[in-house]
C-alpha positions as CSV (number, residue, x, y, z in Angstrom):
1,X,0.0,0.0,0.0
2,X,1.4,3.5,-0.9
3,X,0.3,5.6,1.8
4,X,2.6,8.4,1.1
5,X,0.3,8.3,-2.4
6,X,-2.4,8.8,-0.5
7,X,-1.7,11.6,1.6
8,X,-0.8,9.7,4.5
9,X,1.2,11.7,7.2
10,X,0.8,9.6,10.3
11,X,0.4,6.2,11.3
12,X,-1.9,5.1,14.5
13,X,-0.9,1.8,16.5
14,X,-4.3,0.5,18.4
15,X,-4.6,-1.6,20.8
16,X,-7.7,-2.1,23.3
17,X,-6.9,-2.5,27.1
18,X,-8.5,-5.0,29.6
19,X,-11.1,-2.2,30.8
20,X,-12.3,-2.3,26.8
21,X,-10.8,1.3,26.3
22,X,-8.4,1.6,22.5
23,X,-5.2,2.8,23.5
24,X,-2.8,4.2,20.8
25,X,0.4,5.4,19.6
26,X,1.1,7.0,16.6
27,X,4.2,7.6,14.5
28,X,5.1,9.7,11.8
29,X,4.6,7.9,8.3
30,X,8.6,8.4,8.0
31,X,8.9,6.3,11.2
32,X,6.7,3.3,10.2
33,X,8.9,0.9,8.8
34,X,11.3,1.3,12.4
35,X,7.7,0.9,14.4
36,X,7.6,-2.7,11.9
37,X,10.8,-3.6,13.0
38,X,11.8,-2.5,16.6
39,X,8.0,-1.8,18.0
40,X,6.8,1.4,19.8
41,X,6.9,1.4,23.4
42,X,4.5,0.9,25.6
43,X,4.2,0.5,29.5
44,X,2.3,-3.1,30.7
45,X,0.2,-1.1,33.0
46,X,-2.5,-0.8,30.8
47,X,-3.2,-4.0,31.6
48,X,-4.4,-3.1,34.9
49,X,-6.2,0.4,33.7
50,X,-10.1,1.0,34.6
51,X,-11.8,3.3,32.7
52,X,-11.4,6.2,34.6
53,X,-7.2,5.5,33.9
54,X,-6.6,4.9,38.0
55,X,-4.6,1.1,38.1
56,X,-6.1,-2.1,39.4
57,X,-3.0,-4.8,41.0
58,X,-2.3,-8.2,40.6
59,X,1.4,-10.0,41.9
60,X,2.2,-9.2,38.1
61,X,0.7,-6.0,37.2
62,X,0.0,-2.7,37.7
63,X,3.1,-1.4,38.5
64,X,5.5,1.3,37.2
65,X,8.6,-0.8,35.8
66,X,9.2,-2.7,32.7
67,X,8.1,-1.9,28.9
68,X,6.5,-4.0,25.8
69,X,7.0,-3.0,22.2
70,X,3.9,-2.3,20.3
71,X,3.8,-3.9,17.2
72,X,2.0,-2.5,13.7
73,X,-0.1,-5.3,11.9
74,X,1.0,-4.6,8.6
75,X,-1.6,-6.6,7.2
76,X,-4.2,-5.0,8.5
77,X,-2.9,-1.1,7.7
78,X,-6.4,1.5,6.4
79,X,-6.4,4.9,5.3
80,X,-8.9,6.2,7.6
81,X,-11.2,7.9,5.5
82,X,-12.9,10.2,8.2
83,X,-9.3,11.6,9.5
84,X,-7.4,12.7,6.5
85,X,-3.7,12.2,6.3
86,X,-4.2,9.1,9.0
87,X,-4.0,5.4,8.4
88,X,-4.7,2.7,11.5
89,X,-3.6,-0.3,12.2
90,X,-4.5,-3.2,15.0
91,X,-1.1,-3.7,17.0
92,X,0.3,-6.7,18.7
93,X,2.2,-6.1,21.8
94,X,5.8,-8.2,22.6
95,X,8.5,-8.1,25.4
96,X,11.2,-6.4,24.6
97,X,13.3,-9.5,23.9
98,X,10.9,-9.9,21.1
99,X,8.7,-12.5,22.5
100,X,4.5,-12.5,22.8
101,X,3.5,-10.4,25.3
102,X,1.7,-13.3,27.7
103,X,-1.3,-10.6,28.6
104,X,-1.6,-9.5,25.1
105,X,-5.2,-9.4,24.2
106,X,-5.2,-9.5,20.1
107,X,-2.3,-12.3,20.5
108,X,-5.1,-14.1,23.5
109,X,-8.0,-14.1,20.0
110,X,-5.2,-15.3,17.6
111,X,-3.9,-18.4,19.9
112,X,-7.8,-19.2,20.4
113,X,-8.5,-19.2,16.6
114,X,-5.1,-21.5,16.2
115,X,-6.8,-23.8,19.1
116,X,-10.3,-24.3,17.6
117,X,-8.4,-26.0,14.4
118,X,-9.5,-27.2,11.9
119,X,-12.7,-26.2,13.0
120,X,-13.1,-22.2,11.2
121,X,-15.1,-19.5,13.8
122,X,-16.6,-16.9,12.1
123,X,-17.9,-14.0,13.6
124,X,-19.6,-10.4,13.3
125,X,-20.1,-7.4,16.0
126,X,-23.0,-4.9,15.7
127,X,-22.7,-2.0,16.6
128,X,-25.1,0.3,18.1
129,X,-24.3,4.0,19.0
130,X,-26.7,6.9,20.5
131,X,-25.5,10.0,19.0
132,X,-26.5,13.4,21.0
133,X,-25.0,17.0,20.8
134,X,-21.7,17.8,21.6
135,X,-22.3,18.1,25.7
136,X,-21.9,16.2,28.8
137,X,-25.6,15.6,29.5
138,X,-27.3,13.4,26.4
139,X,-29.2,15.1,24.2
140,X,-30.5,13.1,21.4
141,X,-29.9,14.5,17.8
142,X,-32.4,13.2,16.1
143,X,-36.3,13.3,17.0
144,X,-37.6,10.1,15.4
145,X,-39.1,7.3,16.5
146,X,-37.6,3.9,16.5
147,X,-36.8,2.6,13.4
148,X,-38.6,5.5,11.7
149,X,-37.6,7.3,8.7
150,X,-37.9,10.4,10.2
151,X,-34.5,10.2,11.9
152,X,-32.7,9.2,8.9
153,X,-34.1,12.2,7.5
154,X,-33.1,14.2,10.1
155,X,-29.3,13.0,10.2
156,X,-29.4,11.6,6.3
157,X,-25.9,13.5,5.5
158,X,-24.1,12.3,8.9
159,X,-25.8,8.5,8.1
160,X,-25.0,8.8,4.7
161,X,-20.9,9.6,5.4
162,X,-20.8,6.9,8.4
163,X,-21.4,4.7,5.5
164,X,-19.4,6.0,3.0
165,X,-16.2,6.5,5.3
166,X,-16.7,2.2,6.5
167,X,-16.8,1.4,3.2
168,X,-14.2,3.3,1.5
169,X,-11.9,2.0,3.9
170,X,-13.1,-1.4,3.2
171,X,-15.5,-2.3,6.1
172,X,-18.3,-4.3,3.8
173,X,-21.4,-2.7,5.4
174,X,-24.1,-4.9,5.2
175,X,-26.8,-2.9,7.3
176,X,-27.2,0.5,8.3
177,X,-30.2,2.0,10.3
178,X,-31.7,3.6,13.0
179,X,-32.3,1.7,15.8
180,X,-34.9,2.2,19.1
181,X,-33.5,3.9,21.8
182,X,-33.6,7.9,21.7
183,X,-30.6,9.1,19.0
184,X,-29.7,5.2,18.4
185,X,-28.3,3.9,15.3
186,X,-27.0,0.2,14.4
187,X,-24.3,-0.8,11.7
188,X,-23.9,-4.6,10.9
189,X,-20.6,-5.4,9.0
190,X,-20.3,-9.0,7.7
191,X,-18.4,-11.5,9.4
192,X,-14.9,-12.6,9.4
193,X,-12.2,-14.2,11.1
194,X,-12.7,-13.6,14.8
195,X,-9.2,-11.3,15.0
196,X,-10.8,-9.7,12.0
197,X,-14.1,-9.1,13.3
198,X,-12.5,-7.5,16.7
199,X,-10.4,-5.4,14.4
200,X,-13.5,-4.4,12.9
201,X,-15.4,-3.6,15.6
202,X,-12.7,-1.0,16.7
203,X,-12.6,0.7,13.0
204,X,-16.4,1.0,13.0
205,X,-15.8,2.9,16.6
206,X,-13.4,5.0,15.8
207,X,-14.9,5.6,12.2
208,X,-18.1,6.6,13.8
209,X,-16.5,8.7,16.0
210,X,-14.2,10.3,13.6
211,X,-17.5,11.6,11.8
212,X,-19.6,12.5,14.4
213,X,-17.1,15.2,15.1
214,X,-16.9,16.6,12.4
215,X,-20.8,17.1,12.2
216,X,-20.3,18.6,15.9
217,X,-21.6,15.6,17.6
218,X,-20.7,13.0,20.0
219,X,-21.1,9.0,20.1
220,X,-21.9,7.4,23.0
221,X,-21.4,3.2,22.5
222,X,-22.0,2.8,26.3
223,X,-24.2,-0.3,27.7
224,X,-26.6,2.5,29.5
225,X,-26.4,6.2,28.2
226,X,-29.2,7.2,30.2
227,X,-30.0,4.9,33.0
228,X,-33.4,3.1,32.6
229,X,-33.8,3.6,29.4
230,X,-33.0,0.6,26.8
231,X,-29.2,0.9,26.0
232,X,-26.7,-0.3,23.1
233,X,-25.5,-3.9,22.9
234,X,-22.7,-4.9,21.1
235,X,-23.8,-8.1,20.1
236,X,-22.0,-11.1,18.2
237,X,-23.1,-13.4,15.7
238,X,-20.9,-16.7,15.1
239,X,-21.1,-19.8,13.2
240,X,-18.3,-22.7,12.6
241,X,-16.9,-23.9,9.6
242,X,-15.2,-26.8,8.6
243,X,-13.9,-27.3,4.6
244,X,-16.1,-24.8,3.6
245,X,-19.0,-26.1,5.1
246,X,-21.1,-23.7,7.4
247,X,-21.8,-26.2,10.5
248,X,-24.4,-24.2,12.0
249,X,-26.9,-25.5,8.9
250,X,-27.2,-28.5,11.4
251,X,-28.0,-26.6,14.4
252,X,-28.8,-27.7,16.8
253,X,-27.4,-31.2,16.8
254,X,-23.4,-32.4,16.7
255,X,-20.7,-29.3,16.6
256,X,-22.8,-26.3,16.8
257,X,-25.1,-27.5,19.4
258,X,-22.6,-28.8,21.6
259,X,-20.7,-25.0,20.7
260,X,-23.6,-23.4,21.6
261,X,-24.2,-25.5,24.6
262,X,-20.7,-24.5,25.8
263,X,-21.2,-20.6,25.3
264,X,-24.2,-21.4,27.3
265,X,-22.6,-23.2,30.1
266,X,-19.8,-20.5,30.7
267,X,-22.3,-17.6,30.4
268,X,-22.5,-16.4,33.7
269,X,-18.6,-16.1,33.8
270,X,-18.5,-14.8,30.2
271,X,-20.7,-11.7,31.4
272,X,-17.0,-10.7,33.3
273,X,-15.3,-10.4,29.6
274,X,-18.5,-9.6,28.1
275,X,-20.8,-6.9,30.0
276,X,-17.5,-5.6,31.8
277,X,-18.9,-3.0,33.7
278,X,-21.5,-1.9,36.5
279,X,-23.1,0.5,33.1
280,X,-23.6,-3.0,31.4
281,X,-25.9,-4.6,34.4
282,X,-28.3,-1.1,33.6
283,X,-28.8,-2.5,30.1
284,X,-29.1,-6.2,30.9
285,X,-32.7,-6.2,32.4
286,X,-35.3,-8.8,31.5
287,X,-37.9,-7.4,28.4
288,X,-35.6,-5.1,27.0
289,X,-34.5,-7.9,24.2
290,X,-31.0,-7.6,25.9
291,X,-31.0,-11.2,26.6
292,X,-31.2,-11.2,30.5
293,X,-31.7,-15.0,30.5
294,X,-29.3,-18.0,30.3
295,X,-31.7,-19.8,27.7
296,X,-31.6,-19.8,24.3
297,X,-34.5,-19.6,21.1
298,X,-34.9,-19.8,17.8
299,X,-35.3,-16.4,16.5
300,X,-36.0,-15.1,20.0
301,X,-34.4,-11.9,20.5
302,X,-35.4,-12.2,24.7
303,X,-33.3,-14.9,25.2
304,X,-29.2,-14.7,25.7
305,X,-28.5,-16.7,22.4
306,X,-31.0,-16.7,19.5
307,X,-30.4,-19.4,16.4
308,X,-30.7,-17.1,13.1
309,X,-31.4,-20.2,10.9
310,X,-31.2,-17.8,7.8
311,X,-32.6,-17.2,4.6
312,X,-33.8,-19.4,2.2
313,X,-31.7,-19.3,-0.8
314,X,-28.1,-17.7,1.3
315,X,-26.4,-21.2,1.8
316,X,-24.4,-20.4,4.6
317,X,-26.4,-17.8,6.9
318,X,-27.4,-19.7,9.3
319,X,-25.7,-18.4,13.1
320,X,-25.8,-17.9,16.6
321,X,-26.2,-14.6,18.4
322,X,-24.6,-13.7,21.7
323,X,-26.9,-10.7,22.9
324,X,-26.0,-10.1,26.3
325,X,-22.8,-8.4,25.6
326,X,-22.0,-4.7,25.1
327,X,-19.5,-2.3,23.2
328,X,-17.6,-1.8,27.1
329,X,-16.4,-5.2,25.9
330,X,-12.7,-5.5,24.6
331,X,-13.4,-7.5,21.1
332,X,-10.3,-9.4,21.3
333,X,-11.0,-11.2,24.7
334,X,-14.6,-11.8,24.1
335,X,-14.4,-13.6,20.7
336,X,-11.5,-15.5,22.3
337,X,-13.2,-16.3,25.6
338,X,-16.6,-17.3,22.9
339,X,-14.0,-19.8,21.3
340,X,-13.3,-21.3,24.8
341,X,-16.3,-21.8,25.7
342,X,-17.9,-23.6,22.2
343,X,-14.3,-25.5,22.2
344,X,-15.4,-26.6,25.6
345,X,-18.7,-27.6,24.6
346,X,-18.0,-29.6,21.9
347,X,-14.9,-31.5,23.8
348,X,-17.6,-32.2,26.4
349,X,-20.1,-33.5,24.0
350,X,-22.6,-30.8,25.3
351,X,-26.3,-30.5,24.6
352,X,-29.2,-28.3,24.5
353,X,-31.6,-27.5,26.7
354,X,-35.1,-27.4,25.0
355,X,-35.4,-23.4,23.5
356,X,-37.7,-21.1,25.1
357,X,-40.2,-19.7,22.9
358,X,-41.9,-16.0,23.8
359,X,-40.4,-13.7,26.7
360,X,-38.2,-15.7,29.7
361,X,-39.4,-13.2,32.2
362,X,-43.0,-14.7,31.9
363,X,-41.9,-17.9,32.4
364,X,-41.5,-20.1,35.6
365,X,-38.1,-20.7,36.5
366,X,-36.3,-18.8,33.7
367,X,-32.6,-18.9,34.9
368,X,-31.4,-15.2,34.9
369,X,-28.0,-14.1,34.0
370,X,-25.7,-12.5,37.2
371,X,-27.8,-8.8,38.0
372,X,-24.1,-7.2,38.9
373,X,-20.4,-7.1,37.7
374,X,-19.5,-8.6,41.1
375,X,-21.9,-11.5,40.8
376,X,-20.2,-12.6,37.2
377,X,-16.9,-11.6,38.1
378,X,-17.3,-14.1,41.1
379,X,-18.6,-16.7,38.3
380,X,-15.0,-15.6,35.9
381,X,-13.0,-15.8,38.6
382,X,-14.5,-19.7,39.2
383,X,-14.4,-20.9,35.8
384,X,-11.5,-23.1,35.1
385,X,-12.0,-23.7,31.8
386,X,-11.8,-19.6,31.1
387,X,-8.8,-19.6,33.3
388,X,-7.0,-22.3,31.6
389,X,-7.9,-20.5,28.1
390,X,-6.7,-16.8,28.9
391,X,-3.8,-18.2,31.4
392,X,-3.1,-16.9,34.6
393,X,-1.7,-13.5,34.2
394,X,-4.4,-12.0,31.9
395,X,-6.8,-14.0,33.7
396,X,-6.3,-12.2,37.3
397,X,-5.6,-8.8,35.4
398,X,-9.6,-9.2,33.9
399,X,-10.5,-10.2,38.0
400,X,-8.6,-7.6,39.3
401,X,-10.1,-4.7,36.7
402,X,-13.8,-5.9,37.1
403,X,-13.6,-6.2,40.9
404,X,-12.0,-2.1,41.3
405,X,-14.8,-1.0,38.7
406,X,-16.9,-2.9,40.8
407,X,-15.7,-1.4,43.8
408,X,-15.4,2.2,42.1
409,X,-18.9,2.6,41.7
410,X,-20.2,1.0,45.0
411,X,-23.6,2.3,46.3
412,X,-23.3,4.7,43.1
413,X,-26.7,5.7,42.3
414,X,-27.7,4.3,38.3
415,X,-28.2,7.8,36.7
416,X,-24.5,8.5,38.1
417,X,-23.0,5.3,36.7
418,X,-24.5,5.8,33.3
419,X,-23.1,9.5,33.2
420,X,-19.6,8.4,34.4
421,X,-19.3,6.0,31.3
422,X,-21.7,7.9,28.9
423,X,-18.8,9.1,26.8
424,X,-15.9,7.3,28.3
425,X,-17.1,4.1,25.5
């Protein structure tokens, strides 16, 4: 890729932190090919950051000493379309003796994909956003109502560039609308490798944000941007290959089921990864179609997974959702920890429950997912199946991060928690 051709000037080095927060570095295009070789240095504290940038402990982390070299995927280099004279790339992080840094979240995804062999994940992230004025309270931009036309008439120029800035920096867009909270839109890009996707899904943030500002508005991707009041999911849609085959056309008996029935198993310990802070358990309430409950349907958008059997006539469609997740997610660790837990479902031989049909909160019995962060950060923290999966150092840095944002917002009232992280994601 030419990027001097192209007007490029500097060069942005991404990564996302355990707290879910995209951390960069950038270099001067002159620079790049040094960055390639020798990395860019970063501190390992990160690790241990919480959203608000104070630093969580473990015996390993969190202190002041030591460095890691962040490393440009070259692969994955994009003009950004929306900030002229920038490209972005995902970056790895290593020691400096030029091995894997063992907390590295991106490398955490890749060794997971490498595991599930030759089995193929595939995977897609949504991404909802509310989009108000350029203040600290929200103030919705557009007037519409859910769904309707009249907000994409009302923002048709900033909807119109979203789109045209993914695309033109090769993010196939395969949905664009608004969506029902107040200000709330949804893009769906299609799926790809699971790295990919989580590469995605940060591209699409920063894309979004990148043109909001210039239209003098602000993005808010948070779980709860107004507390009690529906909020934006991030949710993931996944299906397993093998030879070209889409598995999931079988659903729900042999590998996808027992996948399925793994993700299902582990959810009340993926919520730690996945709905990562006290903002997320605002948005995870039962008849909000936020998937409160540990069941799963067939094209039931109440339940935590929902089977998308597809379309008749697009071989290949057919996939499970994930919908109890949010954007406060870091993409890398959730589509890993998803691998782990399918993996462990299908090494188990797992099955099904029956699916629920209709809304679990109007049924006897429905098992509900943990209410709080410290209630599926106690469930992370005794899964040993996760803990074998992330190992032990990134494992404790994810306990030790959930358990201070738990902490941090103790006895915080809900409209204070939502206003705290309103803008921070």
């Amino acid at each position: 890729m030419q990027l001097r051709e192209r007007g490029v000037r500097g060069v942005i080095l991404s990564y996302v932190d355990t707290a879910g927060i995209n951390r960069v570095k950038a270099v001067p295009l002159s620079r790049l090919d040094d960055a390639v070789r020798w990395g860019v240095g970063m501190s390992p504290v990160f690790d241990t950051f919480l959203a608000n940038d104070s630093i969580a402990t473990t015996d390993r982390l969190g202190s002041p000493d030591g460095d890691l070299r962040l490393r440009p995927d070259m692969d994955r280099v994009v003009v950004l379309a929306a900030q002229p004279g920038w490209a972005w790339t995902p970056a790895d992080r290593f020691t400096e003796d030029g091995s894997p840094w063992v907390a590295d979240q991106r490398g955490f995804a890749r060794r997971m994909v490498a595991l599930a062999a030759p089995l193929e994940f595939r995977m897609a992230i949504e991404v909802e956003w509310a989009v108000g004025a350029d203040s600290a309270e929200f103030v919705a931009a557009c007037r519409g109502p859910a769904y309707g036309m009249t907000r994409l008439v009302e923002l048709s120029d900033y909807v119109r560039d979203v789109l045209a800035a993914c695309e033109d920096q090769g993010l196939r867009v395969e949905q664009i609308h608004p969506e029902y909270a107040d200000g709330q839109f949804e893009v769906s890009v299609a799926a790809a490798d699971p790295v990919r996707a989580a590469d995605d899904s940060v591209l699409v943030r920063q894309t979004i944000r990148a043109v909001s500002h210039r239209y003098g508005l602000r993005p808010s991707f948070a779980p709860a941007v107004v507390a009690g009041r529906v909020g934006n999911g991030g949710h993931v849609h996944l299906s397993a290959w093998r030879d070209g085959d889409n598995l999931f056309g079988e659903f729900p008996a042999g590998v996808p089921g027992s996948a399925a029935a793994g993700i299902l198993a582990h959810l009340p310990a993926l919520l730690a990864v996945g709905a990562p802070t006290p903002a997320s358990y605002l948005r995870l309430v039962p008849s909000r179609w936020a998937g409160a409950y540990a069941c799963w349907g067939v094209q039931t958008r109440e339940t935590a997974l929902r089977f998308v059997p597809g379309t008749a006539g697009l071989p290949g469609a057919s996939n499970l959702e994930v919908k109890c997740v949010d954007l406060a997610a870091n993409p890398y660790l959730l589509v890993g920890a998803l691998i782990a837990a399918a993996l462990d479902g299908v090494e188990r031989g797992l099955s099904l429950p029956e699916p629920v049909t209709g809304d679990p909160a109007l049924l006897p019995g429905a098992p509900r997912l943990p209410t709080s962060l410290d209630e599926a950060t106690d469930a992370f923290a005794a899964d040993g199946v996760l803990r074998a999966a992330f190992g032990q150092v990134l494992f404790d840095a994810i306990v030790a991060v959930r358990r201070a944002e738990a902490e941090r917002f103790r006895d915080t009232k809900p409209e204070d928690v939502a206003a705290a992280l309103r803008w921070v994601y």
